[in-house]
PDB file of N, CA, C and O in Angstrom, chain B, residues numbered from 101:
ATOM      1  N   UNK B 101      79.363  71.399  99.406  1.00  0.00           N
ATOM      2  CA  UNK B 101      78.744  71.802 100.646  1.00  0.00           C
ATOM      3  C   UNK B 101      77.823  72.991 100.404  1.00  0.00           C
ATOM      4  O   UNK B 101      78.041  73.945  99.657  1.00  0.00           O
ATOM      5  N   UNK B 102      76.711  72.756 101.198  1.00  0.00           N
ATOM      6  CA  UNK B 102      76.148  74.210 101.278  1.00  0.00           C
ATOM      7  C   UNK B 102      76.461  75.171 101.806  1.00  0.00           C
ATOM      8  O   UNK B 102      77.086  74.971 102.847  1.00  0.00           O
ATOM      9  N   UNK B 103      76.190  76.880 101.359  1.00  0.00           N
ATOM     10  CA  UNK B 103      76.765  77.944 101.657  1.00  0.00           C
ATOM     11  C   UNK B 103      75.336  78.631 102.048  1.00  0.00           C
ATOM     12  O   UNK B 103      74.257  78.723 101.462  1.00  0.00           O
ATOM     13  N   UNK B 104      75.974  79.197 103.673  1.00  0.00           N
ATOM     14  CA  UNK B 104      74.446  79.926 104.129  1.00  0.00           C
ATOM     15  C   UNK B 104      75.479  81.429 104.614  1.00  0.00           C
ATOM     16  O   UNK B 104      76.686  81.504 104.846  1.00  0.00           O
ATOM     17  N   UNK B 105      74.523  82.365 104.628  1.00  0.00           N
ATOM     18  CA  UNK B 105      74.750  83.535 105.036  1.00  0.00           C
ATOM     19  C   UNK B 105      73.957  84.093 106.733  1.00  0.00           C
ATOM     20  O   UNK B 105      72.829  84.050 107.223  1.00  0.00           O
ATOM     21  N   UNK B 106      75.016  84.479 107.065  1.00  0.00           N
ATOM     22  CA  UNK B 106      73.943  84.679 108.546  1.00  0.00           C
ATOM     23  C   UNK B 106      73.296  85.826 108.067  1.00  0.00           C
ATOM     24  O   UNK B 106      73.414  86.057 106.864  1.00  0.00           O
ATOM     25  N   UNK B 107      72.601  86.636 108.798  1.00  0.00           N
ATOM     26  CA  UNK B 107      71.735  87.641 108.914  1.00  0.00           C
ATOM     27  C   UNK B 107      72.719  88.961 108.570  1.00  0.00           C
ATOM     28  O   UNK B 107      72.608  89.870 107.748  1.00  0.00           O
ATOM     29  N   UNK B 108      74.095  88.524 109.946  1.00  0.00           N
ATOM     30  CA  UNK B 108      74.866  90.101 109.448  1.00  0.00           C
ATOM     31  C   UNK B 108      75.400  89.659 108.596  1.00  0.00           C
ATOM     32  O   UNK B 108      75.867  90.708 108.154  1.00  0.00           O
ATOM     33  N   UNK B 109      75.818  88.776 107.816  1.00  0.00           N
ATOM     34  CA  UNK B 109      76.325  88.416 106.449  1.00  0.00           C
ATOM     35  C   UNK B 109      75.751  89.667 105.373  1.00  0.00           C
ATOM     36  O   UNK B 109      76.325  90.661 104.929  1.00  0.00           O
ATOM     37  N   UNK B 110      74.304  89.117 105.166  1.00  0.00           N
ATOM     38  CA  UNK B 110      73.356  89.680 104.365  1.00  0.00           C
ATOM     39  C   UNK B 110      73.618  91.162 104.610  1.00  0.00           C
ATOM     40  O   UNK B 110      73.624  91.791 103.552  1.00  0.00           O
ATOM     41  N   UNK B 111      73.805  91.798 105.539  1.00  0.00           N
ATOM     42  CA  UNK B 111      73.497  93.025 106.131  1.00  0.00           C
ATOM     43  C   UNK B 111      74.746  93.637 105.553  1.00  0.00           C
ATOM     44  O   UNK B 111      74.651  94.732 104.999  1.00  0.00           O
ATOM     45  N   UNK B 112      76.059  92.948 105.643  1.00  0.00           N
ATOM     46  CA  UNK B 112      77.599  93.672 105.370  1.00  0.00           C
ATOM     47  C   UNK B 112      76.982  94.332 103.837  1.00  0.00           C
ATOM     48  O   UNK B 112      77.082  95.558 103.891  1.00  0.00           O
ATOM     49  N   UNK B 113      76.389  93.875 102.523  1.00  0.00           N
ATOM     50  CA  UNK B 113      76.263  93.862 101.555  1.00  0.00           C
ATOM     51  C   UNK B 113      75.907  95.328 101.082  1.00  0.00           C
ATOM     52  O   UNK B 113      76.284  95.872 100.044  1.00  0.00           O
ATOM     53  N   UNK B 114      75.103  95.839 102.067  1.00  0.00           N
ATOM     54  CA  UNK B 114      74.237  96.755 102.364  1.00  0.00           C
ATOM     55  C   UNK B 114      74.972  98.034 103.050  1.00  0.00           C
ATOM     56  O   UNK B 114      75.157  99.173 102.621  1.00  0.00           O
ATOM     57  N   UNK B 115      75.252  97.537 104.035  1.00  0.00           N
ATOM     58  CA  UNK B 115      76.608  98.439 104.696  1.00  0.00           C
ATOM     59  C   UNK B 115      77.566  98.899 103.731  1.00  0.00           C
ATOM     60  O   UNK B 115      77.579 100.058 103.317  1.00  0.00           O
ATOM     61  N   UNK B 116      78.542  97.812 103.288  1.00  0.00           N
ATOM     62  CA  UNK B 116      79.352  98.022 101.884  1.00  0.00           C
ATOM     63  C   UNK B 116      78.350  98.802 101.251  1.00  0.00           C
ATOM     64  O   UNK B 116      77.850  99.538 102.101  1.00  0.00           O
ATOM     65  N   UNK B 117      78.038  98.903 100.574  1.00  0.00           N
ATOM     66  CA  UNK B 117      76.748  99.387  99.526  1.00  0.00           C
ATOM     67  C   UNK B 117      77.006 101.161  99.823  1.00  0.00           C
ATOM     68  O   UNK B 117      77.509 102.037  99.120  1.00  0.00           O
ATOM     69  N   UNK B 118      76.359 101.176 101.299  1.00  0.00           N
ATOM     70  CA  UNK B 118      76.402 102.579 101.849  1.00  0.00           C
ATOM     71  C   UNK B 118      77.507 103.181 101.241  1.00  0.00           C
ATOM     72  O   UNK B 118      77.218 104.076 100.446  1.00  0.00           O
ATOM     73  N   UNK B 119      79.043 102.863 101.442  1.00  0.00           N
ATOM     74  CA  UNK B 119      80.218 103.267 101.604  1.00  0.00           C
ATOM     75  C   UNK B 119      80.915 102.860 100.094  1.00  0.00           C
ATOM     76  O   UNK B 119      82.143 102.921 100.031  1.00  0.00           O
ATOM     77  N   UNK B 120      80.303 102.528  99.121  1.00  0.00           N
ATOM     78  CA  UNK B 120      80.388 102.678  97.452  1.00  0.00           C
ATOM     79  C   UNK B 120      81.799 101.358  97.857  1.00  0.00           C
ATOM     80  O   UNK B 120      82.995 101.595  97.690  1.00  0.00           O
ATOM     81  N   UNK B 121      81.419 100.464  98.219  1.00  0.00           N
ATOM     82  CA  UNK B 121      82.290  99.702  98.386  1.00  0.00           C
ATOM     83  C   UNK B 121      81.407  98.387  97.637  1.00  0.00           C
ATOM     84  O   UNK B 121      80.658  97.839  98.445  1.00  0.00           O
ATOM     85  N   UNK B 122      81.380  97.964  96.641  1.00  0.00           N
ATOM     86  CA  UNK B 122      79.872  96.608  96.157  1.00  0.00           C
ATOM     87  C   UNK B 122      81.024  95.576  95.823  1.00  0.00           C
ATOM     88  O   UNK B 122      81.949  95.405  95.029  1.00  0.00           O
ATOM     89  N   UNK B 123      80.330  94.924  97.042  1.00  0.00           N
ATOM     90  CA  UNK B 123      80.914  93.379  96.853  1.00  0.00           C
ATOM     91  C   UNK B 123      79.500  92.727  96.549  1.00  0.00           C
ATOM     92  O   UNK B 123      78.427  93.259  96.836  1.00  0.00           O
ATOM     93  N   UNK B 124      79.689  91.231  95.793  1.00  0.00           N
ATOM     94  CA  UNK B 124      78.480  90.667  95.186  1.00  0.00           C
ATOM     95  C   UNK B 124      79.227  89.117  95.912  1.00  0.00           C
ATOM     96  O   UNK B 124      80.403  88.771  96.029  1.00  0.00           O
ATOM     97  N   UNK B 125      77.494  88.226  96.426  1.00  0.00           N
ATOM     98  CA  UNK B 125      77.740  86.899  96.901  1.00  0.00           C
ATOM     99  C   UNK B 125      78.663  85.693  96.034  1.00  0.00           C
ATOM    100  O   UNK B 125      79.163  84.656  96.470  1.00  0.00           O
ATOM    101  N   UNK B 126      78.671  86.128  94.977  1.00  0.00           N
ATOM    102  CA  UNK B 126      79.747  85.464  93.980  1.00  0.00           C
ATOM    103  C   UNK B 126      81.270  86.040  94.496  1.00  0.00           C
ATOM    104  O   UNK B 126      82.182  85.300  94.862  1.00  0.00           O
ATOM    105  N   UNK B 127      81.312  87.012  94.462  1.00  0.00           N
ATOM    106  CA  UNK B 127      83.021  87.209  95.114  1.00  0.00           C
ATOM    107  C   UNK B 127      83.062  86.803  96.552  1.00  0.00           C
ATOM    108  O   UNK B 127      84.131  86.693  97.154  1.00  0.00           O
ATOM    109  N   UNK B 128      81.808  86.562  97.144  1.00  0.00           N
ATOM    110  CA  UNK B 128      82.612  86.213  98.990  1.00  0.00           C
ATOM    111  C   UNK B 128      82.709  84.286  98.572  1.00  0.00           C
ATOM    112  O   UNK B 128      83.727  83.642  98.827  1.00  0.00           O
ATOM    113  N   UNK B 129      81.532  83.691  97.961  1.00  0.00           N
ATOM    114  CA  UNK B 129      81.988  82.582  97.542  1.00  0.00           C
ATOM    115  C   UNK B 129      83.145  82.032  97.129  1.00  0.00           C
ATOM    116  O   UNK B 129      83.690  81.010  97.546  1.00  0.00           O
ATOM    117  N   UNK B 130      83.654  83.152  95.854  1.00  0.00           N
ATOM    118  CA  UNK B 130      84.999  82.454  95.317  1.00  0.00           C
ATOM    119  C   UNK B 130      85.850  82.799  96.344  1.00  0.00           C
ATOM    120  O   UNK B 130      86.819  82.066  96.543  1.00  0.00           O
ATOM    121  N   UNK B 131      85.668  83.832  97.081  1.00  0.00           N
ATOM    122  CA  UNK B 131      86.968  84.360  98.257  1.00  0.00           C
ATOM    123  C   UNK B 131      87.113  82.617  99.184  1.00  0.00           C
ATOM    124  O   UNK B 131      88.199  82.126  99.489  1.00  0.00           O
ATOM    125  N   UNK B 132      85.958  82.060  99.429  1.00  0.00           N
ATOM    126  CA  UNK B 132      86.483  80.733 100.209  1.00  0.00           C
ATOM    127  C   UNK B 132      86.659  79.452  99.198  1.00  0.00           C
ATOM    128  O   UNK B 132      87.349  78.483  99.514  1.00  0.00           O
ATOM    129  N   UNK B 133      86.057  79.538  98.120  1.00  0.00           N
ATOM    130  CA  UNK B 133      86.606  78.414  97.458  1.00  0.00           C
ATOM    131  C   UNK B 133      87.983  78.247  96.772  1.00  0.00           C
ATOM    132  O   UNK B 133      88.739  77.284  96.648  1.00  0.00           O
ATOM    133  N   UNK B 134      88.028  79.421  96.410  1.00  0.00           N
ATOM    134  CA  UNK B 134      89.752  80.002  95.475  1.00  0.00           C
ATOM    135  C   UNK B 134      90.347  80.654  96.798  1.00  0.00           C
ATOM    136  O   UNK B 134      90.492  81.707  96.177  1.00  0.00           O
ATOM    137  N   UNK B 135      90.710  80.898  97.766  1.00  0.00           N
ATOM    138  CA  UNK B 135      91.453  82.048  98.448  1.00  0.00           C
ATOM    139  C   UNK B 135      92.758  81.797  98.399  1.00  0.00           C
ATOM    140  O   UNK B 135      93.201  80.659  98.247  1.00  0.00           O
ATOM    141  N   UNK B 136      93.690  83.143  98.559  1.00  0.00           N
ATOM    142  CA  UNK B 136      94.738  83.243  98.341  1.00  0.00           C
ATOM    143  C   UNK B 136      95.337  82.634  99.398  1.00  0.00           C
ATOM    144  O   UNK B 136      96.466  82.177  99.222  1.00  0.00           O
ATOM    145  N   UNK B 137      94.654  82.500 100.784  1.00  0.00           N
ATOM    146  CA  UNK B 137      95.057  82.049 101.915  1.00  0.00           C
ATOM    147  C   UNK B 137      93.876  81.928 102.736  1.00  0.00           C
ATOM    148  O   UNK B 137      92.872  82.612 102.539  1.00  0.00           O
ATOM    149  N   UNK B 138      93.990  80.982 103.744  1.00  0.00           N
ATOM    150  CA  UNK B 138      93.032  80.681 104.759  1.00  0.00           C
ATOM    151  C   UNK B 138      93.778  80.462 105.835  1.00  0.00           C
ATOM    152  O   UNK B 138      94.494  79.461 105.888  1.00  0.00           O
ATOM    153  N   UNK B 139      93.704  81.605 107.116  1.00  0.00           N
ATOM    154  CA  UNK B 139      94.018  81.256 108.330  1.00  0.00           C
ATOM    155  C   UNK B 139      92.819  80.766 109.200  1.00  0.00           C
ATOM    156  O   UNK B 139      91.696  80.461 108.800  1.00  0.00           O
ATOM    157  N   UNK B 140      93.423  80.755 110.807  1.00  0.00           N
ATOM    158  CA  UNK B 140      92.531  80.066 111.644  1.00  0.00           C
ATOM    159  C   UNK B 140      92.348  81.694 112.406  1.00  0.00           C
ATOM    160  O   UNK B 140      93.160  82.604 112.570  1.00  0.00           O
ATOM    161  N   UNK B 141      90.472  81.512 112.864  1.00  0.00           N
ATOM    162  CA  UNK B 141      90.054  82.696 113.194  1.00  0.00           C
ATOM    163  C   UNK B 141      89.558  82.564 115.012  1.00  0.00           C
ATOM    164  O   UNK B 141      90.419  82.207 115.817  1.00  0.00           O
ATOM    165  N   UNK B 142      88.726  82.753 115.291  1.00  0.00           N
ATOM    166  CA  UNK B 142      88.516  83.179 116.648  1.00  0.00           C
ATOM    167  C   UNK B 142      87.421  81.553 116.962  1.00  0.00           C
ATOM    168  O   UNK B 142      86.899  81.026 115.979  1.00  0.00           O
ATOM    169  N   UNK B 143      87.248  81.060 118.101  1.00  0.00           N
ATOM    170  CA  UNK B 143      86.082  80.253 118.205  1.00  0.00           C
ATOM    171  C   UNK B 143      86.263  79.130 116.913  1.00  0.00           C
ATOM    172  O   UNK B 143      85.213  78.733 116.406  1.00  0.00           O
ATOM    173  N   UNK B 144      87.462  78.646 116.408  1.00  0.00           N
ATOM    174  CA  UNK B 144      87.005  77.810 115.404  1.00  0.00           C
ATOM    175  C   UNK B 144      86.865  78.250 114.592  1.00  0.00           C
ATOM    176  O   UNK B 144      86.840  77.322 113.784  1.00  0.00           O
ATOM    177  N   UNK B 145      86.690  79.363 113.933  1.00  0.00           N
ATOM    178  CA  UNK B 145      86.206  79.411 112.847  1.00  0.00           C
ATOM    179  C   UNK B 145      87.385  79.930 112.027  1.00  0.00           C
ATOM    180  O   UNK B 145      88.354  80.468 112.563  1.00  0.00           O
ATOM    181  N   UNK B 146      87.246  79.709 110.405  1.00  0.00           N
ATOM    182  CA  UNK B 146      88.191  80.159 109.833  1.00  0.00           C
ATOM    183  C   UNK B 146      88.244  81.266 108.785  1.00  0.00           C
ATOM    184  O   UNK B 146      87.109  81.622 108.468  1.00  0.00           O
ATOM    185  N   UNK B 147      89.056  81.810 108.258  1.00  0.00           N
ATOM    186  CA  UNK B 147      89.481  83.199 107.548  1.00  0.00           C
ATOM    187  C   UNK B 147      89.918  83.294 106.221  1.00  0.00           C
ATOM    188  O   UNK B 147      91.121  83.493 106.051  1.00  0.00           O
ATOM    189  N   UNK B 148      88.949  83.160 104.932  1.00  0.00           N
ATOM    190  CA  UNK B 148      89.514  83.029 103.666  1.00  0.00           C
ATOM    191  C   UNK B 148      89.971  84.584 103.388  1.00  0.00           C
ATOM    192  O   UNK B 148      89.315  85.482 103.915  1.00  0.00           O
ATOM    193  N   UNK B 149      90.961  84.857 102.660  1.00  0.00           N
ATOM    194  CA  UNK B 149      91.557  85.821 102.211  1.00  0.00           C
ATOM    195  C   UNK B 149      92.036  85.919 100.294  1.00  0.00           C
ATOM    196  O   UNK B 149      92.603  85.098  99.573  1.00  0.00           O
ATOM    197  N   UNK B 150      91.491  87.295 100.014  1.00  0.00           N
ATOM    198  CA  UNK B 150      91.911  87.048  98.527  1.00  0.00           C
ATOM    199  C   UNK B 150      91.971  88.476  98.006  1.00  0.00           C
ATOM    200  O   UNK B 150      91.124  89.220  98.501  1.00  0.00           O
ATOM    201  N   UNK B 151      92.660  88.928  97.257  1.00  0.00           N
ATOM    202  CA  UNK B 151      93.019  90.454  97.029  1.00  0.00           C
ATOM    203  C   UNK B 151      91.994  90.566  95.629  1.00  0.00           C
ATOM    204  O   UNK B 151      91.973  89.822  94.648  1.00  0.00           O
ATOM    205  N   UNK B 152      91.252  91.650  95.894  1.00  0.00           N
ATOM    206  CA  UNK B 152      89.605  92.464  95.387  1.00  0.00           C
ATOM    207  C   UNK B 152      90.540  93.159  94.033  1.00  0.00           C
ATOM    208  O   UNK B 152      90.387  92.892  92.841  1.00  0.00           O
ATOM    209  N   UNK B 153      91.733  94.313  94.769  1.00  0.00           N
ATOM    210  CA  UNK B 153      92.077  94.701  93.727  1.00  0.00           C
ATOM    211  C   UNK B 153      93.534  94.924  94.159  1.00  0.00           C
ATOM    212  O   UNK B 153      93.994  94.196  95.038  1.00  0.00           O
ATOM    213  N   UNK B 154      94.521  96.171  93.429  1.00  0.00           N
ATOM    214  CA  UNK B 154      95.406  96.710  93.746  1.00  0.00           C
ATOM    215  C   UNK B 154      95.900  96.593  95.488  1.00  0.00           C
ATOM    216  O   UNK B 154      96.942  96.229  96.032  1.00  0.00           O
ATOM    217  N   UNK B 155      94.600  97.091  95.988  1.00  0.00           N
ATOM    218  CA  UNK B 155      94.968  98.124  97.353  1.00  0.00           C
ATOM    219  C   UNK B 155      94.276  97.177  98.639  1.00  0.00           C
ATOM    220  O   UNK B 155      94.459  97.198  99.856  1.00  0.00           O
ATOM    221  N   UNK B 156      93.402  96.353  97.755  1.00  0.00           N
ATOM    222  CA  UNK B 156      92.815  95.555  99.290  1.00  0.00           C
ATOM    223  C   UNK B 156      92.122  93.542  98.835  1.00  0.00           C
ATOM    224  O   UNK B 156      91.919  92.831  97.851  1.00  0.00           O
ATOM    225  N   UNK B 157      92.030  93.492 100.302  1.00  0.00           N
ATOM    226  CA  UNK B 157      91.775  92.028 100.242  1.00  0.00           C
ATOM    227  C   UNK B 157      90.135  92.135 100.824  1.00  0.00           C
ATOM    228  O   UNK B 157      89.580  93.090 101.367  1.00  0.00           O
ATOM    229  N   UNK B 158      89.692  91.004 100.545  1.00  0.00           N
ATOM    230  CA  UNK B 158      88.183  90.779 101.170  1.00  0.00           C
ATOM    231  C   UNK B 158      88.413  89.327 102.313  1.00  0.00           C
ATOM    232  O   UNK B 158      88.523  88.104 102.223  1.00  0.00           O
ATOM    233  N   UNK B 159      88.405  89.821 102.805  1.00  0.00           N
ATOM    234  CA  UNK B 159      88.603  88.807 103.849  1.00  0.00           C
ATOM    235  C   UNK B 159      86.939  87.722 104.356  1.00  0.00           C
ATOM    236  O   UNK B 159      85.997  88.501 104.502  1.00  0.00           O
ATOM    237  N   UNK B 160      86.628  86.606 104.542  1.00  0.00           N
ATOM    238  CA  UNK B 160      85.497  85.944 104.528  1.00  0.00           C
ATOM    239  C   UNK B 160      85.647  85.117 106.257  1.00  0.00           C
ATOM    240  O   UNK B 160      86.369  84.161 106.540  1.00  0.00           O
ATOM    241  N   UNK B 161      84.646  85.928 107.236  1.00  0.00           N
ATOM    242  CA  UNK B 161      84.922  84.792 108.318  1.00  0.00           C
ATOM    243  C   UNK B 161      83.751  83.824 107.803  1.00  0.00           C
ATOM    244  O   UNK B 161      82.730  84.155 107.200  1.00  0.00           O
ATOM    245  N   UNK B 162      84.195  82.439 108.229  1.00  0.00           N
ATOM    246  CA  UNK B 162      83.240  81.806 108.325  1.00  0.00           C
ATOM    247  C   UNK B 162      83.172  80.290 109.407  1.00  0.00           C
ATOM    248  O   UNK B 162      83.978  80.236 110.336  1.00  0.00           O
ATOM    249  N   UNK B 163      82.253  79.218 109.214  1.00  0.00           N
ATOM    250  CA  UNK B 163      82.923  78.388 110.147  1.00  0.00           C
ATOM    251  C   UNK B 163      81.794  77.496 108.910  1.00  0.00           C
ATOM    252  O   UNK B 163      81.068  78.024 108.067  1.00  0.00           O
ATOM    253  N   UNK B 164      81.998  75.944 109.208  1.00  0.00           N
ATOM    254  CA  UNK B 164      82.017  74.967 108.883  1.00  0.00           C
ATOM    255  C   UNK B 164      81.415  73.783 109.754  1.00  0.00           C
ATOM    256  O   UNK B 164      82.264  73.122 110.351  1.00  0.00           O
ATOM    257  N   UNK B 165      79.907  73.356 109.948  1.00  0.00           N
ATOM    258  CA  UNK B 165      79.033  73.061 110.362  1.00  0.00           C
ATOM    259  C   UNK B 165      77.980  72.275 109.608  1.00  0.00           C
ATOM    260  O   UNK B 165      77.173  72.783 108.829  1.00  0.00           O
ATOM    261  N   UNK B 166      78.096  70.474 110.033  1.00  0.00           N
ATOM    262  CA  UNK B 166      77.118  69.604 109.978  1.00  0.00           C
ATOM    263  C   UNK B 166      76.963  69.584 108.227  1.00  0.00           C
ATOM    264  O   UNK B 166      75.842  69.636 107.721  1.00  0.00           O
ATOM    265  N   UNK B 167      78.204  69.504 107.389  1.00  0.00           N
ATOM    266  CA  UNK B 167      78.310  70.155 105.955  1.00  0.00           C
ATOM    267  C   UNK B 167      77.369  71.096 104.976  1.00  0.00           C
ATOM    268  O   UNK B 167      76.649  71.051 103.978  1.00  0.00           O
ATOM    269  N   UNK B 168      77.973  72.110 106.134  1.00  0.00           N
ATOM    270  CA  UNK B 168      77.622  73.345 105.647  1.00  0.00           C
ATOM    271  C   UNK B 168      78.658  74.710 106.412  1.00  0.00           C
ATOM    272  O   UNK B 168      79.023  74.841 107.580  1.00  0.00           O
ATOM    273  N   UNK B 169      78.927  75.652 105.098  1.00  0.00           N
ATOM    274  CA  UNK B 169      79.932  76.924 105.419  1.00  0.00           C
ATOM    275  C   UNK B 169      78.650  77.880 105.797  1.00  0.00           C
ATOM    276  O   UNK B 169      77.548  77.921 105.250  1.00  0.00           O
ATOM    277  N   UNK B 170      79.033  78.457 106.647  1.00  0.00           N
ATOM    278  CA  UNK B 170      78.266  79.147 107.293  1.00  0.00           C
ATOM    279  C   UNK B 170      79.242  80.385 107.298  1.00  0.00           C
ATOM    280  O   UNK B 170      80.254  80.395 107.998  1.00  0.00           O
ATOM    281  N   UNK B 171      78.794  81.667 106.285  1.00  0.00           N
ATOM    282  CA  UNK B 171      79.280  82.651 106.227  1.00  0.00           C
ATOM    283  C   UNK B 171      78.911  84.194 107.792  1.00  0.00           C
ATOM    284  O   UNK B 171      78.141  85.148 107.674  1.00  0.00           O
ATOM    285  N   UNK B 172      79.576  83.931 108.733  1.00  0.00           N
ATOM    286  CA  UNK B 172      79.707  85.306 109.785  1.00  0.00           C
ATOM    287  C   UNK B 172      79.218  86.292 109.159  1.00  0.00           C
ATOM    288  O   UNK B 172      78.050  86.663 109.051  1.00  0.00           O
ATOM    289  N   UNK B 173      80.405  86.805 108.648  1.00  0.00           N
ATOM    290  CA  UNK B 173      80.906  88.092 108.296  1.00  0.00           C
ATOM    291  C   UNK B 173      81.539  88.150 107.101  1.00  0.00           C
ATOM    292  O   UNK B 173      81.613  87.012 106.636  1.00  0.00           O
ATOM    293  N   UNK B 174      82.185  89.218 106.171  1.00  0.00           N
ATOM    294  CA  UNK B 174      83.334  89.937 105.623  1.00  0.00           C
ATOM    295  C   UNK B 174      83.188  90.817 105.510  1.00  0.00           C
ATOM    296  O   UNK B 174      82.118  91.421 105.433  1.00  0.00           O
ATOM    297  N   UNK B 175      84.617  91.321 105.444  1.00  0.00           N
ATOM    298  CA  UNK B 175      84.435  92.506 105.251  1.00  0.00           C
ATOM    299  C   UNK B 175      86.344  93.098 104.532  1.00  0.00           C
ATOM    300  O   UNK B 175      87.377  92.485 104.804  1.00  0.00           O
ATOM    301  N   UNK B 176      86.301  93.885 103.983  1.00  0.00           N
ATOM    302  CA  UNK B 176      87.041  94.529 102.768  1.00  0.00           C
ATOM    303  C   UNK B 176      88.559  95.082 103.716  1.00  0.00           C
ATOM    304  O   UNK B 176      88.446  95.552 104.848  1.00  0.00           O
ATOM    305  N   UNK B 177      89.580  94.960 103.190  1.00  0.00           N
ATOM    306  CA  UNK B 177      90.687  95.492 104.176  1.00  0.00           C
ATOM    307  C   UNK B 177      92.044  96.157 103.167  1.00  0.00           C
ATOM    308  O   UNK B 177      92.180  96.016 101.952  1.00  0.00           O
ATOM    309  N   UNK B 178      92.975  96.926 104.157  1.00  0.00           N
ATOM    310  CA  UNK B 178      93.978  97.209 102.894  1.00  0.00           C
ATOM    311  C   UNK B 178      94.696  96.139 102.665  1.00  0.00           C
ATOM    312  O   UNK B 178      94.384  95.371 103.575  1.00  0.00           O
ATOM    313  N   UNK B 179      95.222  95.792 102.211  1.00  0.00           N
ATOM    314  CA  UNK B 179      96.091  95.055 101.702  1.00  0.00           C
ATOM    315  C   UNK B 179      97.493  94.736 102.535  1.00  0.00           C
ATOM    316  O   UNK B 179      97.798  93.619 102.953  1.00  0.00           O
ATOM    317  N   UNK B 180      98.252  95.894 102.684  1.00  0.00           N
ATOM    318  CA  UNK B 180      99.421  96.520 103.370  1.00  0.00           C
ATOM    319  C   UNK B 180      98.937  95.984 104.723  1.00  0.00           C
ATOM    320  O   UNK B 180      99.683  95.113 105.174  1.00  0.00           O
ATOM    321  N   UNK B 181      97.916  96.275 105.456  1.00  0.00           N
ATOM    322  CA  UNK B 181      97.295  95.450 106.861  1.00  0.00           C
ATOM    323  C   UNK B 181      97.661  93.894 106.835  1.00  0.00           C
ATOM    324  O   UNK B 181      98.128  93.245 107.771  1.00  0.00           O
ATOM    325  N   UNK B 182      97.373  93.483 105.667  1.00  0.00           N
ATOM    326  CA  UNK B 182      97.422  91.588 106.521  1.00  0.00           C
ATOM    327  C   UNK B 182      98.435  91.080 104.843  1.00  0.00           C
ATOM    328  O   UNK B 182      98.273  89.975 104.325  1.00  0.00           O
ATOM    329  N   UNK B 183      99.185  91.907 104.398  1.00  0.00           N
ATOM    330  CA  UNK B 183      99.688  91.605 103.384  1.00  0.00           C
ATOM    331  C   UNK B 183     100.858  90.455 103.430  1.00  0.00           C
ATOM    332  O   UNK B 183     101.393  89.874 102.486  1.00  0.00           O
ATOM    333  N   UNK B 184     101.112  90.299 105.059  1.00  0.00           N
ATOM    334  CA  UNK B 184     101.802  89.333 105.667  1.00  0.00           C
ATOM    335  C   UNK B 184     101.261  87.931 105.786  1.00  0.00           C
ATOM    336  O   UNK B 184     101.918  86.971 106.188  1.00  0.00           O
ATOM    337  N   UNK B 185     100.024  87.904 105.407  1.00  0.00           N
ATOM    338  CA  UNK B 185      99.047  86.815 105.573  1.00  0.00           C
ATOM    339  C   UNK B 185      98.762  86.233 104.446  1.00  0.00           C
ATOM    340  O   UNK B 185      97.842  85.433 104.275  1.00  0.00           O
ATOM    341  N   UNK B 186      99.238  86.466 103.949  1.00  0.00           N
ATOM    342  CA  UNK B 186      98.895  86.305 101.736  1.00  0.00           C
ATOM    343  C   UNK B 186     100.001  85.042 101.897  1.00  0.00           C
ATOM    344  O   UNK B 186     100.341  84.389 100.910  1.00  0.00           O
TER     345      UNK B 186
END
């Protein structure tokens, strides 16, 4: 399937960036193809999850459209927060 990024997709990268946090489009990819877990998110859409390092997970919203993943959002979390979700 194809993988598109919305606009604030592109934008998180940048944001992260600001805050010495660098995630690269290869780790939000593998976060939905490999994830440690995938729940169900808001509107349909769903929630890949996969632990970055030690202390946190990168979480990937996205939804799934006309075959194509259509990446929302992600964005970086502790671990200890959704460590129940793993």
């Amino acid at each position: 399937m194809k993988i598109e990024f919305t606009d604030h997709a592109e934008d998180k990268f940048l944001i992260l960036e600001e805050h010495n946090f660098l995630i690269d489009k290869e780790t939000v990819i593998k976060t939905i193809n490999e994830p440690d877990k995938t729940v169900a998110g808001r509107k349909g859409r769903l929630i890949a999850q996969k632990a970055i390092d030690e202390k946190h997970l990168l979480r990937v919203v996205y939804e799934i459209k006309n075959y194509r993943i259509i990446i929302v959002t992600f964005y970086p979390t502790r671990r200890s927060r959704h460590e129940d979700k793993i």
